[in-house]
ROVO-827117 format. One record per residue (C-alpha): residue number from 1; chain; x, z, y. Coordinates in nm, 2 decimals. Layout:
<rs>
NUM, A, X, Z, Y
...
</rs>
This chain:
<rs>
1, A, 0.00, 0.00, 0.00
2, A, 0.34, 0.07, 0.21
3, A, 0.61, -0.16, 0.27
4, A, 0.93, -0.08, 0.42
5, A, 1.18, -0.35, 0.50
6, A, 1.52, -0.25, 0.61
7, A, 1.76, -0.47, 0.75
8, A, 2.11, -0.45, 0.94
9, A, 2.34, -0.30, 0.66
10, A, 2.72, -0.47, 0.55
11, A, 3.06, -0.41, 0.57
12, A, 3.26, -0.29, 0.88
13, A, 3.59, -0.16, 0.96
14, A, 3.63, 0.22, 1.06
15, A, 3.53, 0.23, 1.49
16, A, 3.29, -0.03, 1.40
17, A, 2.88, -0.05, 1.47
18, A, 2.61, -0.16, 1.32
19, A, 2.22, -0.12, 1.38
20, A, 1.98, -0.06, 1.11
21, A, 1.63, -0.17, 1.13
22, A, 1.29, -0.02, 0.94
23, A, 0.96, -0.20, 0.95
24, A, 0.65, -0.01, 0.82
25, A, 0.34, -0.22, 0.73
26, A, 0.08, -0.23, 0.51
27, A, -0.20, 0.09, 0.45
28, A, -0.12, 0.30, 0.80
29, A, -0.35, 0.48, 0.95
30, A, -0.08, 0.69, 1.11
31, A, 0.33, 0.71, 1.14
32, A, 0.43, 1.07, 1.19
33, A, 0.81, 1.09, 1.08
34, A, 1.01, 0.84, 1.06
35, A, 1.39, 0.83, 0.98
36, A, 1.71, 0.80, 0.76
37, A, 1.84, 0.95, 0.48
38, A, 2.17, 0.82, 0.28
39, A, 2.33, 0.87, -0.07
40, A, 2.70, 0.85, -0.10
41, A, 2.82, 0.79, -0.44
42, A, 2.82, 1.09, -0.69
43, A, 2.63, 1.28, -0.42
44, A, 2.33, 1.39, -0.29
45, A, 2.09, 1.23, -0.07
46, A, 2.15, 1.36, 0.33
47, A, 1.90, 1.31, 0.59
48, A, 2.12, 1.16, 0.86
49, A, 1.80, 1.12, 1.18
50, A, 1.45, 1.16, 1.18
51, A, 1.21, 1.14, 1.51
52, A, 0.80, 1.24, 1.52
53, A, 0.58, 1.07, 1.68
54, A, 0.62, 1.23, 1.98
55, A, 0.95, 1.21, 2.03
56, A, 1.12, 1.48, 1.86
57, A, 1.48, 1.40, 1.74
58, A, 1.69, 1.57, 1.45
59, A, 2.02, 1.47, 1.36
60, A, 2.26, 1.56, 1.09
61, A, 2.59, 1.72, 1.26
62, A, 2.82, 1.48, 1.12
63, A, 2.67, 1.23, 1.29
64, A, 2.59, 1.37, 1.65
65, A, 2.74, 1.18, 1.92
66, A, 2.79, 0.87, 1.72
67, A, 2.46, 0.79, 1.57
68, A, 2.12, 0.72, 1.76
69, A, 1.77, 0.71, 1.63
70, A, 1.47, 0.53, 1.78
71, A, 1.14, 0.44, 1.73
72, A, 0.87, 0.17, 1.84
73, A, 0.53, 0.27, 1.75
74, A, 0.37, -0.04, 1.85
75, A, 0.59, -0.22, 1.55
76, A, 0.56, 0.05, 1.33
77, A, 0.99, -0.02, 1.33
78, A, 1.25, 0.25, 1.38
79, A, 1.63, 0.17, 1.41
80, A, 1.92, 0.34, 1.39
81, A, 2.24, 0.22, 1.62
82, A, 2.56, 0.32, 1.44
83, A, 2.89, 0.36, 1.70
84, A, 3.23, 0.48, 1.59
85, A, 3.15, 0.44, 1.18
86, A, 3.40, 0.65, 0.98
87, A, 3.47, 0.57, 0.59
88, A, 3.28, 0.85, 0.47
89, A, 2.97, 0.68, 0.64
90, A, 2.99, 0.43, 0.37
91, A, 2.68, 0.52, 0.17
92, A, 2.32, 0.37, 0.09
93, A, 2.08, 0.45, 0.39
94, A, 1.70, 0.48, 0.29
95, A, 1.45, 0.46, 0.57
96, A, 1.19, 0.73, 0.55
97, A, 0.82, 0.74, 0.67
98, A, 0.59, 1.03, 0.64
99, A, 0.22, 0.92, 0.70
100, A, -0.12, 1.18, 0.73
101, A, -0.46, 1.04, 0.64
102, A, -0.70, 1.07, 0.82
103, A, -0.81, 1.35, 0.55
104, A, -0.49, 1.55, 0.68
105, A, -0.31, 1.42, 0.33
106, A, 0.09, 1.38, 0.36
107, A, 0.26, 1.11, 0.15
108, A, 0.65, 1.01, 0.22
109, A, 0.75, 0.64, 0.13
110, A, 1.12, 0.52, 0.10
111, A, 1.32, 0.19, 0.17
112, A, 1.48, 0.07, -0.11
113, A, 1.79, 0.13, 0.05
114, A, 2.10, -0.05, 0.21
115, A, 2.40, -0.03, 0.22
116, A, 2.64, 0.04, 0.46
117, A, 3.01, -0.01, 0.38
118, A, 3.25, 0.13, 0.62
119, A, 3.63, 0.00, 0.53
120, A, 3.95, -0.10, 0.64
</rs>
């Protein structure tokens, strides 16, 4: 009923950028969270930015100052600009969405990931 299309992943050497792109469609009555999580090899899967609605903004520390999360509700899209990449960025990012019903029910949908290869 949910489709997420990411886009914007690759390769890039360490000081490099790159923007990832989420676009929700399909059954959505209502976007509350949306954000990005990532999954390192042999580890666990990190959130790395999330934003509500209405505009609040979490970060992971490790990412603070270099990362930036936003969010079109119009396109149902949000992005996440990637400055000053470091090799243990390298990972698979999965964009998150957290929708309520209109009956107050919570369901979470995930990308199918991308990844993001940070290298020298």
């Amino acid at each position: 009923q949910v489709q997420l299309v990411e886009s914007g992943g690759g390769l890039v050497q360490p000081g490099g950028s790159l923007r990832l792109s989420c676009a929700a469609s399909g059954n959505i009555f209502r976007i509350n969270i949306m954000g990005w999580y990532r999954q390192a090899p042999g580890k666990q899967r990190e959130l790395v930015a999330a934003t509500t609605r209405s505009g609040t903004i979490n970060y992971a520390d490790s990412v603070k100052g270099r990362f930036t999360i936003s969010r079109d509700n119009a396109k149902n899209t949000v992005y996440l600009q990637m400055n000053s990449l470091k090799t243990e960025d390298t990972a698979v990012y999965y964009c998150h969405v957290r929708i309520v019903r209109s009956s107050g029910t919570k369901s979470d949908y995930w990308g199918q990931g991308i990844q993001v290869t940070v290298s020298s």
